[in-house]
N, C-alpha and C positions, 0 to 999 in steps of 0.2 A: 718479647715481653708484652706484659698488657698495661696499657696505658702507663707504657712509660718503667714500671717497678717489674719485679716476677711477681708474683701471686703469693702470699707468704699463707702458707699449710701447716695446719696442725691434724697429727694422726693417735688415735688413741686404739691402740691394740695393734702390736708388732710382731704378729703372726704371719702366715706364710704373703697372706694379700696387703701386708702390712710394708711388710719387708720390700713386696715388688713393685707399690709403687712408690718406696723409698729410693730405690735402685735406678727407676724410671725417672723419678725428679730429677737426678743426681746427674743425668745424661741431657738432663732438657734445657733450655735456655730463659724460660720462666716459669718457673715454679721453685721455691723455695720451700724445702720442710724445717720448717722452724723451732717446732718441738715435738717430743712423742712421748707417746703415756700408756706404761705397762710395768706388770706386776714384777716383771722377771728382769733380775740385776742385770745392768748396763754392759756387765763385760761379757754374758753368757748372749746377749741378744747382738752386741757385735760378734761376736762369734757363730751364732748362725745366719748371721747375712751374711760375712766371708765365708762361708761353708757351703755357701747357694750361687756367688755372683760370678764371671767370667774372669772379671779383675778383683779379686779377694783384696790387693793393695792401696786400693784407691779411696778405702774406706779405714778409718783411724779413730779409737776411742782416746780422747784427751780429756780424761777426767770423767765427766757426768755431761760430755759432747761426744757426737757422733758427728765424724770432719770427712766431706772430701773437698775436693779444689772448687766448687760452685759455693754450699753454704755450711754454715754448723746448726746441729741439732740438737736441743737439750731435751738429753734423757730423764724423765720424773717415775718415780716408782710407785704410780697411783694405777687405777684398774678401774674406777669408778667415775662417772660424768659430772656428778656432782662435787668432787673434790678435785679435780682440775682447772686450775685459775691461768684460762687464755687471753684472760684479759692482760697477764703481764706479757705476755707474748706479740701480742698486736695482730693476731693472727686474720685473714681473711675468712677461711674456711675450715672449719674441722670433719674430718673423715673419719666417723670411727667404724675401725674394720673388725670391729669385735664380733660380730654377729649376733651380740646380746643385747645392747642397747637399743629395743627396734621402738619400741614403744614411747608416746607422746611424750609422757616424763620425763625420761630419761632425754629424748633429745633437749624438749627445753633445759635442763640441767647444764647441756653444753654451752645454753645461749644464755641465761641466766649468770655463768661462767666469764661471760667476756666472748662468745665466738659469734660472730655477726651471722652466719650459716654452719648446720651441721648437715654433712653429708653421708647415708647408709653406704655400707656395701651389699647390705641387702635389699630384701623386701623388708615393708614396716610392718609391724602387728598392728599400727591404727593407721588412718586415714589423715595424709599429711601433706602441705602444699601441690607438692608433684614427684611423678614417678618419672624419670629421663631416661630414655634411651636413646645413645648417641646412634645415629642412624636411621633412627624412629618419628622420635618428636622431638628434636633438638630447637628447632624454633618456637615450642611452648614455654622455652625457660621467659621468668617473670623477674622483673629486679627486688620484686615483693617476696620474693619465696625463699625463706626461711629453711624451714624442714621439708632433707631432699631427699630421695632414693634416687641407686643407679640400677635398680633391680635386682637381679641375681645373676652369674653365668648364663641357668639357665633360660629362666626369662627372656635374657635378651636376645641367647640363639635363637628361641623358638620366634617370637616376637619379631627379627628379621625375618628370617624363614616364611614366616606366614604373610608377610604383609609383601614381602619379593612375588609369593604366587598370587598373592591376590588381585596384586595389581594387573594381572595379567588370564586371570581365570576365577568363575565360583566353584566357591568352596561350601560345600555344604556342613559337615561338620568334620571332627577329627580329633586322636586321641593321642599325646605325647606320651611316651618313657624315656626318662634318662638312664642309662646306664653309667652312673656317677660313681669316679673316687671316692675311697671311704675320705671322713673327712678327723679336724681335729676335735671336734665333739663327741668322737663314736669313740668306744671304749676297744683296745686290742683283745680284752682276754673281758669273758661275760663278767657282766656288771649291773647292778640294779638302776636304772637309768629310769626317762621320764616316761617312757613306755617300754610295751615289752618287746616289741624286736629290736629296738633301737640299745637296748639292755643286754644283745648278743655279741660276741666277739664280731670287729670291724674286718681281723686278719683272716679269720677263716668261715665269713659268710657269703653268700648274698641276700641284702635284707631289702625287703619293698617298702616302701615308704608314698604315703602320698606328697606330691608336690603343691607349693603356694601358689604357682604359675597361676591356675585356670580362679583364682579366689582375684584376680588384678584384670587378665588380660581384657577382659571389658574396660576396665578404664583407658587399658594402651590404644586397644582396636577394637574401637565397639562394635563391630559387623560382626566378632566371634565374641559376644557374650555370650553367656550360656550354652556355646557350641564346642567347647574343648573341653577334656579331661584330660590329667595331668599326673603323675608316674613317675617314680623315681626307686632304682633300684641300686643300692649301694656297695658297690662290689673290691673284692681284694686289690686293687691297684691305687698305687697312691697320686698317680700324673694323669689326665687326658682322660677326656667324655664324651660320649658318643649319645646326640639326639638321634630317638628311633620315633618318626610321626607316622601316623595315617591318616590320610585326609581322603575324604568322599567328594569327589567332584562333581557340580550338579551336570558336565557336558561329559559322555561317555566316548566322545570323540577326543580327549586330553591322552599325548602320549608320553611312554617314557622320556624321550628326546625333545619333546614339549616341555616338559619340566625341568629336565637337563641345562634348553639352550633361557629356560627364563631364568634360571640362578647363574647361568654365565652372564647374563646381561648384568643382571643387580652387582656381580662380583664387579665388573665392570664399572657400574657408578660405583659404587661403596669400598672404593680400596682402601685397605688397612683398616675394613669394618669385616667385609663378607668375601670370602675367595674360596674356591675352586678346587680339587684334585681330582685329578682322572684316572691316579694309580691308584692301588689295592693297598692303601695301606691301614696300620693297625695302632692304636690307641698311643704305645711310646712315639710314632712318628709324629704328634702332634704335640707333642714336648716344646713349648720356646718360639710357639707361633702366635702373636698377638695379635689374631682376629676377633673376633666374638662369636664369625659363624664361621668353617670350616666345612662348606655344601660336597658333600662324597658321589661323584656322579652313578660309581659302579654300585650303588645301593638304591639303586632308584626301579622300584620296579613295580606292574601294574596287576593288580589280584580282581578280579572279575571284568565290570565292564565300567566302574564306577572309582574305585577306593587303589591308591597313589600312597605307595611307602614310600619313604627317606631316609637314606641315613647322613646326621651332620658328626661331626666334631668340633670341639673346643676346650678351651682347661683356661687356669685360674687366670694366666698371663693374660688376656685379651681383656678380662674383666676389668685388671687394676689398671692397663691401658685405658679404657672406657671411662672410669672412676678420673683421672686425671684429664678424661675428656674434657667430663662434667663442670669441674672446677675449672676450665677457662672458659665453656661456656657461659659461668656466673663470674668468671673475671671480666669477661666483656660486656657487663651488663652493669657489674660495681661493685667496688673494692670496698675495703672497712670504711667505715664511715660515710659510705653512702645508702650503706641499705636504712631501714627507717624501721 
C-alpha cells in the first residue's frame, strides 16, 4: 500500500486496456478501482471481462458494482469527461483509457470533475505536464503534475530500445515501423472514416499509418530529436507487435552480438520492464507477457558497415501494467488532497 491506504483509481473507458488494468488492480495489493465510466451497459462489460480473464469467477456484477474479493466498482453509463463527477468518488487518479480524450480540454474536464490527476493511455494531442515512462524517466514525476501520459505501447518500446543502445554506443539516426494489431478504432468492413486508409477494412488489410512516436521523442531523449521517423503498419491480427528499427551507428566497429549482449544487460536491470528471447518465436507467443519491450535476439542483424536492424515485441498487457506503474509512482509523491 501507499502511504498507508491503496491508491483509490478511477477508469473512464472499459475497453480492452480498460478491462486489463482492471484485472491487474484486482491482483494487487494497492490499488483500488473505485469507479468506471463507459457507455456500454454494465452486464455486457462484465461480460467481456469474464470472457478475457484466467478466473472468469472472481469477478461478480451486483447491481450497477463490479465485485471481486479486494474492492467494488461503480459502474456509471457516461462516455464523456465532462459529465463524470469523481468528486463523489474520492478518487486519487483518473485513467482514461479511451484514447479520445487526449487533448487539454477534455483532461481538465476530469479535474474540473473532482480527479486530483488525470492519467492518458496514450500520447496527448497538446503539450501537457509530463510524458512517463516507467523505465525511462520515472524520477521526473513532480507532486505538481496534474496532466499525465503513459505514452503509447509503442512509444515506450521504442523509447527503451533506444535509450538501452545508447547508453552504450552512437547512434546516428534511425527509422521505426510497427507492425501493429488492428485496433478498436479501425472499421472491420471499409467504412468512411477520418482518412482514407484508415477508411479500409481492419480484417483484410495492411494499412500504413504514420506513427506519433518521432512528434514526442525529443522530449523523452533529446539526443534523438529530429533523428527518428516513425511507422506504423496495421495489420490482420488482433494480439502481439512487433518493433522493426534501423539505427545508423556512428562506430562501423558495432556488432550483431554487440547489440545482442547490451539488451541482455538492460533486460537484466529492467526486469518486468525489458526482457529477452532467444527462440524464433512469432507474434501469438507474445500473447500474456507483461513487458513493454520484448528485445528478439534472432532479429538482430547488420546491413552494410554502418546500419543495425532490430526486431522487438510487445502487446497491450505490458502497457496497462506500465499505466498502473504510473499511478504509484504519483501515489508516492501524493494522494488526494495533497496535490494543490
Amino acid at each position: 500500500m501507499t502511504k498507508g491506504r491503496p491508491i483509490r483509481v478511477g477508469i473512464m473507458g472499459f475497453g480492452q486496456t480498460g478491462r486489463q488494468i482492471y484485472e491487474l488492480a484486482s491482483r494487487s495489493e494497492d490499488v483500488d478501482v473505485v469507479a468506471i465510466a463507459d457507455f456500454g451497459q454494465p452486464e455486457i462489460l462484465h461480460y467481456l471481462l469474464c470472457s478475457e480473464v484466467s478466473e472468469p469467477d472472481r469477478h461478480e456484477l451486483q447491481g450497477n458494482f463490479l465485485v471481486n474479493a479486494r474492492f467494488r466498482s461503480r459502474l456509471l453509463q457516461i462516455d464523456r469527461p465532462v459529465e463524470m463527477p469523481w468528486d463523489i468518488f474520492g478518487v486519487d487518479i483518473v485513467i482514461d483509457s479511451t484514447g479520445g480524450f487526449r487533448d487539454r480540454q477534455s483532461m481538465e474536464a476530469h479535474l474540473g470533475n473532482g480527479a486530483p490527476r488525470v492519467l492518458l493511455r496514450t500520447l496527448p494531442a497538446d503539450y501537457i505536464d509530463r510524458i512517463v515512462i516507467p523505465g525511462l524517466n520515472d524520477a521526473s514525476v513532480n507532486a505538481s503534475d496534474r496532466m499525465i501520459s503513459a505514452g503509447s505501447p509503442t512509444t515506450s518500446a521504442l523509447c527503451l530500445l533506444l535509450q538501452s543502445l545508447s547508453e552504450r554506443f552512437d547512434i546516428e539516426c534511425g527509422s521505426m515501423t510497427t507492425v501493429h494489431a488492428f485496433t478498436s478504432d479501425q472499421a472491420l468492413q471499409d467504412y468512411a472514416g477520418r482518412d482514407f486508409r484508415r477508411s479500409r477494412s481492419a480484417a483484410k488489410n495492411i494499412i500504413p499509418n504514420r506513427h506519433e512516436a518521432s512528434d514526442w521523442i525529443g522530449q523523452l531523449l533529446p539526443k534523438f530529436e529530429g533523428k527518428m521517423m516513425t511507422w506504423a503498419l496495421n495489420v490482420p491480427v488482433q494480439e502481439g507487435c512487433l518493433l522493426d528499427v534501423n539505427l545508423v551507428m556512428k562506430d562501423a566497429a558495432v556488432t550483431v552480438e554487440d547489440i545482442n549482449e547490451a539488451m541482455r544487460g538492460a533486460a537484466s536491470r529492467q526486469q518486468g520492464i525489458i526482457d529477452v528471447v532467444e527462440d524464433p518465436i512469432v507474434s501469438s507467443d507474445v500473447i500474456g507477457n507483461s513487458n513493454s519491450l520484448l528485445f528478439d535476439t534472432k532479429g538482430t542483424i547488420k546491413a552494410g558497415s554502418h546500419t543495425i536492424k532490430t526486431l522487438s515485441w510487445y502487446e497491450n498487457l505490458g502497457h496497462a501494467a506500465r499505466l498502473l506503474d504510473v499511478v504509484r509512482l504519483y501515489g508516492a509523491v501524493g494522494l488526494q488532497g495533497d496535490v494543490q
